[in-house]
C-alpha positions as CSV (number, residue, x, y, z in Angstrom):
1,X,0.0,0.0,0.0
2,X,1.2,3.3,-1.2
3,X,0.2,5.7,1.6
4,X,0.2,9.5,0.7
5,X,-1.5,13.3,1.7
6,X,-2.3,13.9,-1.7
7,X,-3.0,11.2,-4.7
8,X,-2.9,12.7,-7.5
9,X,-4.4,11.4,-10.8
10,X,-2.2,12.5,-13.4
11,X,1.0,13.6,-14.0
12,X,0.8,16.1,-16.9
13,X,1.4,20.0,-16.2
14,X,-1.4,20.8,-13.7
15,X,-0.1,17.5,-11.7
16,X,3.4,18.2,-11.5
17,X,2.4,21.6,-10.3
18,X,0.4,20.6,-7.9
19,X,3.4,18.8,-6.3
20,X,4.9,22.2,-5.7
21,X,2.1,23.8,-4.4
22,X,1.5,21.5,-1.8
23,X,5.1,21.1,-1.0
24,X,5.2,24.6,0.5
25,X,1.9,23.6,2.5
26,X,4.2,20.7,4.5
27,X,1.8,18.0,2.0
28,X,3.1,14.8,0.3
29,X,2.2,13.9,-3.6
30,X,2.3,10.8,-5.2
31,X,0.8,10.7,-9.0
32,X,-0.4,8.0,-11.3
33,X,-0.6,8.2,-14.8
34,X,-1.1,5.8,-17.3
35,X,2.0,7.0,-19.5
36,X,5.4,5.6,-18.9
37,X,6.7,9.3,-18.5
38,X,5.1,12.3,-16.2
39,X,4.5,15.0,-18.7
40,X,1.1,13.7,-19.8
41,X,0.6,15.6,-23.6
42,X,3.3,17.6,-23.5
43,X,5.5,14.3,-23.3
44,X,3.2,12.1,-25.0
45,X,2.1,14.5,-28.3
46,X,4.0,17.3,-28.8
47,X,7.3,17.4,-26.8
48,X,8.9,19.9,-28.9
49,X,5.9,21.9,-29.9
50,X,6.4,26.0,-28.3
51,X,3.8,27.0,-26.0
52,X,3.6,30.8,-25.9
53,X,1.2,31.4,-22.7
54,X,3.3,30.4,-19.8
55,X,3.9,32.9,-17.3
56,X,7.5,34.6,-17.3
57,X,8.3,32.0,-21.1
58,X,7.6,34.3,-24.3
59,X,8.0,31.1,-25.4
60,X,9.1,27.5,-24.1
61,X,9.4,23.8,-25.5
62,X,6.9,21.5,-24.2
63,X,9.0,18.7,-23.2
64,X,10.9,21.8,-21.6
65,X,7.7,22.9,-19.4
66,X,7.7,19.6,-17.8
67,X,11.3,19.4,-16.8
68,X,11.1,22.7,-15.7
69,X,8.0,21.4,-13.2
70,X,9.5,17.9,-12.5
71,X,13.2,20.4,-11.0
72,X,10.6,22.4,-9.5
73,X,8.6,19.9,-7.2
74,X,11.9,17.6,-6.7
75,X,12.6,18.7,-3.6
76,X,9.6,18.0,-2.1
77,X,10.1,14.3,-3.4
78,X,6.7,13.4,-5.1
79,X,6.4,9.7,-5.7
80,X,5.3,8.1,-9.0
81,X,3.2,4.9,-10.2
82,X,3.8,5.1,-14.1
83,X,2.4,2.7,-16.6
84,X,-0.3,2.0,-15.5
85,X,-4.0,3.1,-15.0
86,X,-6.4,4.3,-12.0
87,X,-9.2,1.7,-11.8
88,X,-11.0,1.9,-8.7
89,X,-11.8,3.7,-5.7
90,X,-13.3,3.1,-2.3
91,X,-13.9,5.3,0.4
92,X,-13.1,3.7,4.0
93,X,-14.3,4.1,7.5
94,X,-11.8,6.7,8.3
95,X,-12.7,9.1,5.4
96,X,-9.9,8.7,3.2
97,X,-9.5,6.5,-0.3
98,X,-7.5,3.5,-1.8
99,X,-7.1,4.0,-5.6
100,X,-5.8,0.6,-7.2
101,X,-4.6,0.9,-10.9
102,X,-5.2,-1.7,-13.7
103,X,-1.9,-3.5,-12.7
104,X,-3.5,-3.9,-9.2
105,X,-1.0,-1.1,-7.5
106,X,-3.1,0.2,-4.5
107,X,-2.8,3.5,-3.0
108,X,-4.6,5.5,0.2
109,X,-4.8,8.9,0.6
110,X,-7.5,11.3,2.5
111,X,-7.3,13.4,-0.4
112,X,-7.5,12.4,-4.2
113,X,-6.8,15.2,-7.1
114,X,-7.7,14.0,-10.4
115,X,-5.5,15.8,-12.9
116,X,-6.1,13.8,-16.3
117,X,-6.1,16.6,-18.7
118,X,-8.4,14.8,-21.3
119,X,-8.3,11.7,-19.9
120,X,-8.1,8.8,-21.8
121,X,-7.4,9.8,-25.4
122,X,-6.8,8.1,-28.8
123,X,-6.2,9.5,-32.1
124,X,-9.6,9.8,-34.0
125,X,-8.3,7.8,-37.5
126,X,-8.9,7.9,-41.3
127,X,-11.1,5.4,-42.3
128,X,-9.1,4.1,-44.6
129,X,-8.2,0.1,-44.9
130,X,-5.2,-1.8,-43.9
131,X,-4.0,0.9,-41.4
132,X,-2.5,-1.5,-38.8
133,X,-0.2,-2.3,-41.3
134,X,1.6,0.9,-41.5
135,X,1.0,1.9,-38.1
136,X,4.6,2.7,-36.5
137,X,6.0,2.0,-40.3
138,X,5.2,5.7,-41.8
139,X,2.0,6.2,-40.6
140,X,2.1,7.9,-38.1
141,X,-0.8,10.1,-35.5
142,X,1.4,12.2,-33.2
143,X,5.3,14.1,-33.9
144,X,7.1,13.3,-31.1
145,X,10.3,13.8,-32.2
146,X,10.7,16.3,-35.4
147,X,14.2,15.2,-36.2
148,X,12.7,11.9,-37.6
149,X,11.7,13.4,-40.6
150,X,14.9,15.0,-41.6
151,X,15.0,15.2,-45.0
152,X,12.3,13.3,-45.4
153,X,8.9,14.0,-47.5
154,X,6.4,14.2,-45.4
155,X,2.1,14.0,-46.1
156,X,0.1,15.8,-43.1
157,X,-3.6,15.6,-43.8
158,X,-6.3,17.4,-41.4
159,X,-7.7,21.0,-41.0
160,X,-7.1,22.2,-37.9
161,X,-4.3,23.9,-35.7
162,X,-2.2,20.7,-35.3
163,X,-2.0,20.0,-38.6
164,X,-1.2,23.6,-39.6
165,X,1.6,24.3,-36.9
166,X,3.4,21.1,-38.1
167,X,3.3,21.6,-41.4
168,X,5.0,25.3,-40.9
169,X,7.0,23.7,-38.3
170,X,8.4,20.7,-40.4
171,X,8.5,22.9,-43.6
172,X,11.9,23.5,-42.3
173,X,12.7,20.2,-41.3
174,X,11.6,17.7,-44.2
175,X,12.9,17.5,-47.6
176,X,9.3,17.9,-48.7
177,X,5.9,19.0,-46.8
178,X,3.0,18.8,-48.5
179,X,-1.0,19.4,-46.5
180,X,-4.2,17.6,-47.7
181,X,-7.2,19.0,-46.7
182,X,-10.6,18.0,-47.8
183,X,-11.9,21.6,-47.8
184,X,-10.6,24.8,-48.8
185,X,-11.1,26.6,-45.5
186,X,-9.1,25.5,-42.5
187,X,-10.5,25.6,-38.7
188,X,-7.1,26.5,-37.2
189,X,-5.5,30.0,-36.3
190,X,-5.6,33.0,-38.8
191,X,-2.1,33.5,-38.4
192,X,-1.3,29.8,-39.0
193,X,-3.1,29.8,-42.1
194,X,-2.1,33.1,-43.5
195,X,1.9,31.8,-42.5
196,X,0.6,28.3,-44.8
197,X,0.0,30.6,-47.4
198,X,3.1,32.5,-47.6
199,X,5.1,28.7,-47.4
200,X,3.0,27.6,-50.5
201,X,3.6,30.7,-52.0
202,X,7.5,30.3,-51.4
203,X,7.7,26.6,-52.4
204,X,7.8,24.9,-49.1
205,X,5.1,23.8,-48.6
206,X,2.4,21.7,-50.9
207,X,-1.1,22.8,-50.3
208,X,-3.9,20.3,-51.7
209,X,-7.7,21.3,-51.5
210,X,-10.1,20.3,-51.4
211,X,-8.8,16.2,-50.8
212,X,-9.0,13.1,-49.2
213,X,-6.2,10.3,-49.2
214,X,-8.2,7.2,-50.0
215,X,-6.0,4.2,-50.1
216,X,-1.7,3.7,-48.3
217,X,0.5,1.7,-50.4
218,X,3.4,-0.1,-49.7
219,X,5.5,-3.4,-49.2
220,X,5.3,-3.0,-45.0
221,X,5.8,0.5,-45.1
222,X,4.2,3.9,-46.5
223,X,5.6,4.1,-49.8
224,X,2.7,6.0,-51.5
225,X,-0.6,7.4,-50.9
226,X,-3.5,7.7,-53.7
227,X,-4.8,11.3,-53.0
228,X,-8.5,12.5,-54.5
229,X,-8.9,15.7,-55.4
230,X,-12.1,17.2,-56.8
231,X,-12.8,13.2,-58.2
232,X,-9.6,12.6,-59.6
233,X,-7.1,10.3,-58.3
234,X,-3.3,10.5,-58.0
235,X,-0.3,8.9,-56.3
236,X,1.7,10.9,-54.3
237,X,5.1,9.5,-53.3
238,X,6.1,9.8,-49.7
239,X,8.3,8.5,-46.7
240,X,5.3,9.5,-43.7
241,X,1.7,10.0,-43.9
242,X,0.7,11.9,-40.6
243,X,-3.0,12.4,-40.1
244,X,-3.8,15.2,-37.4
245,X,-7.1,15.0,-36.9
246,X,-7.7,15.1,-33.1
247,X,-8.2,13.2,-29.9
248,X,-11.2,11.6,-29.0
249,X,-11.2,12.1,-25.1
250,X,-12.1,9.6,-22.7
251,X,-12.4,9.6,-19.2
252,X,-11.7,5.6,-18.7
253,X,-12.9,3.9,-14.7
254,X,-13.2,7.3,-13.3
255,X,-16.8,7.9,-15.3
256,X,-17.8,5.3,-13.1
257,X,-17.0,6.5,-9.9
258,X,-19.7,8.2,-8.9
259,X,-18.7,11.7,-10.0
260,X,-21.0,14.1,-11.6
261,X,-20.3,14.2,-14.9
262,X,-21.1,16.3,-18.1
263,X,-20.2,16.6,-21.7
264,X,-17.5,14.0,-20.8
265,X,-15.6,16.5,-18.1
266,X,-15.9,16.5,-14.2
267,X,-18.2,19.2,-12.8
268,X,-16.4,21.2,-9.8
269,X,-17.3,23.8,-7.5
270,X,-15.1,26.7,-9.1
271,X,-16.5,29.1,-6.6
272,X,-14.6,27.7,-3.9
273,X,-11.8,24.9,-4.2
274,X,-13.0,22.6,-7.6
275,X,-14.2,19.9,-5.1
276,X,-16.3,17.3,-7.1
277,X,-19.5,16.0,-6.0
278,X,-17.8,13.9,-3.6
279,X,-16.1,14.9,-0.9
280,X,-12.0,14.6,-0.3
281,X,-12.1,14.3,-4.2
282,X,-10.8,17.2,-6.6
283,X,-10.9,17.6,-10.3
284,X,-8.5,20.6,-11.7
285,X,-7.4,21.2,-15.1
286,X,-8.6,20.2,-18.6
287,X,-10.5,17.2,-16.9
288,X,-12.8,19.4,-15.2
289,X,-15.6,21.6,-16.5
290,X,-17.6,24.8,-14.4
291,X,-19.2,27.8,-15.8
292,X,-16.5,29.8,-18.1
293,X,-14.2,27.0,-18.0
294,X,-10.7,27.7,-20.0
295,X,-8.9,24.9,-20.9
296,X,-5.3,26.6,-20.5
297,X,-2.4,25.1,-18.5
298,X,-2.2,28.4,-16.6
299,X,-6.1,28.0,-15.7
300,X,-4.6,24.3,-14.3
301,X,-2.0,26.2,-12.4
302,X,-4.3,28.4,-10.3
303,X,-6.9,25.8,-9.4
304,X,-4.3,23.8,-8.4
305,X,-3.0,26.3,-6.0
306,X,-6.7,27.1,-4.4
307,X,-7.3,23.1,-4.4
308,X,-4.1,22.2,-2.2
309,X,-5.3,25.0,0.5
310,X,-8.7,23.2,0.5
311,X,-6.6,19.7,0.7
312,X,-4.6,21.2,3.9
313,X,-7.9,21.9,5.8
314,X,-9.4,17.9,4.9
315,X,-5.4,16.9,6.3
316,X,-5.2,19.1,9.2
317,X,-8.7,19.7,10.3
318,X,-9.0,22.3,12.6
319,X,-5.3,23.9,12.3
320,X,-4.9,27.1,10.7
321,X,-2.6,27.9,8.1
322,X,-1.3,31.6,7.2
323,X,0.1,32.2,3.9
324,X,3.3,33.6,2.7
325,X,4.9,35.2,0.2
326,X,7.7,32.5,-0.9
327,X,9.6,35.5,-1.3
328,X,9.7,36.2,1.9
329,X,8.9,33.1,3.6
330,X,11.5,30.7,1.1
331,X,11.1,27.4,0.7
332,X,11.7,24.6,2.4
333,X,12.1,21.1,0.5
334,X,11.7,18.0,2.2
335,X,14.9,16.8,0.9
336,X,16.2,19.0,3.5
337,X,16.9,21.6,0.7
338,X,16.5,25.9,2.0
339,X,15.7,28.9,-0.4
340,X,15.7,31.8,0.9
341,X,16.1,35.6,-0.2
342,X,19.7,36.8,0.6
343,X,20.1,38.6,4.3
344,X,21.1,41.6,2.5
345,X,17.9,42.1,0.6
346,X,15.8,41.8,3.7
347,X,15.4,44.6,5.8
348,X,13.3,45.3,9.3
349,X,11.1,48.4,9.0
């Protein structure tokens, strides 16, 4: 039995955070997550796509974000169960709750934060035939690592911001880029498509609409796709066939523990501490939903820091806790660790 103050359900950005946040409050974290790496998308889907709304980063690396948070909440020593996948709950006698995972791993805490972004997601795929062939041979429904396609040509097909930031991203990258769209008017960000539009104009990039690939050729590996455009078919060589077009979310066991649930999200209490219907159980982040709900990581970051004072009251009922400024308070990690303004800055009034 892993025994913790805080179990949290999740390990993407809003997780990891939450490690720090309830480090300062003297709290212990320990995350699940059914990847084999914390990080959640940002490891998983894009690890080396810029996010430009972080706090303090004009701009930062996704895979960067999360070993910026994993340095941040080291010294408060979070513990990990990766790999594998929360499957039940049960609340005992004395208020708090075991969690076991899929691979029977069981964990007890008074307080459980579930922090699964979407959830359980897969890659909504072409209908096309034969795809398990190429799957992991050139076909391929996330870019984890640009520097695969070096040189290589490359086929992205979908409409929306995904597909357009790769293409511009990878027009730089690949020996050829070319997007297939089946219509002529794109869902994703104005700048992305007007920056599309200048690559197509300068010969980087291969812009066909409206079109559909209809059938992946090959001897064990992508070789060739046959495009249609407008009725007519073609064959258009290429190395990787990427199609971007979305997750489908899924929230997995937790829909069935009990928790109030709509449009597929995890309704809160946003007007005090995103408590769930149940009590001693959180949702924060892109799992959750409330009135005016913004799926941004920074949106993650602040309920996570409201949560953990609600988490401190369930922990330590009764005992009150004043807050300070880091800044003047430091921090202390419970590797033994101090941070602490220099003497010379402080000064008595």
């Amino acid at each position: 039995m892993i025994k913790t103050d805080i179990l949290i359900i999740g390990a993407g950005p809003t997780g990891l955070f939450t490690v720090f946040e309830a480090g300062l409050l003297k709290l212990k974290c320990h995350l699940i997550d059914a990847l084999p790496q914390p990080g959640g998308q940002c490891s998983e889907i894009y690890p080396k796509k810029p996010i430009y709304d972080i706090p303090g980063f004009p701009e930062i690396l996704a895979g960067d974000l999360t070993k910026n948070l994993l340095e941040q909440g080291k010294q408060f020593e979070p513990g990990f169960t990766l790999g594998e996948r929360a499957e039940t709950i049960e609340k005992q006698e004395d208020g708090s709750f075991i969690v076991t995972t899929n691979k029977g791993t069981k964990h007890q805490a008074p307080v459980v934060v579930i922090a699964g972004g979407l959830g359980s997601f897969e890659p909504r795929k072409p209908g096309l035939d034969n795809l398990e062939i190429y799957e992991d041979n050139g076909l391929e429904y996330f870019i984890k690592d640009p520097e695969v396609y070096r040189d290589k040509r490359v086929v992205i097909s979908g409409g929306g911001d995904s597909a357009l930031d790769w293409s511009i991203f990878l027009a730089d990258v690949a020996s050829e880029v070319t997007l297939i769209h089946r219509r002529n008017e794109f869902r994703g960000a104005l700048d992305s498509v007007e920056k599309v539009s200048e690559l197509k104009a300068a010969g980087k990039i291969n812009l066909i609409t409206p079109a559909e690939v209809t059938e992946l050729h090959g001897d064990g590996k992508i070789e060739a796709l046959t495009v249609n455009k407008e009725g007519e078919d073609f064959r258009l060589e290429t190395d990787y066939f990427i199609p971007l077009f979305g997750l489908s979310p899924k929230l997995g066991p937790i829909a069935d523990w009990g928790l109030e649930i709509e449009k597929n999200a995890i309704k809160v209490d946003n007007s005090l501490n995103y408590q769930t219907n149940i009590p001693g159980i959180f949702a924060i982040g892109d799992v959750n939903t409330y009135p005016e709900k913004l799926k941004l990581i920074l949106c993650g970051f602040h309920e996570a820091t409201l949560m953990c004072q609600a988490a401190y009251r369930i922990i330590n009922p009764g005992k009150r806790y004043v807050l300070k400024y880091t800044t003047v308070s430091g921090i202390d990690g419970f590797d033994g660790s101090r941070k602490e303004a220099p003497k010379a800055v402080v000064q008595s009034i």
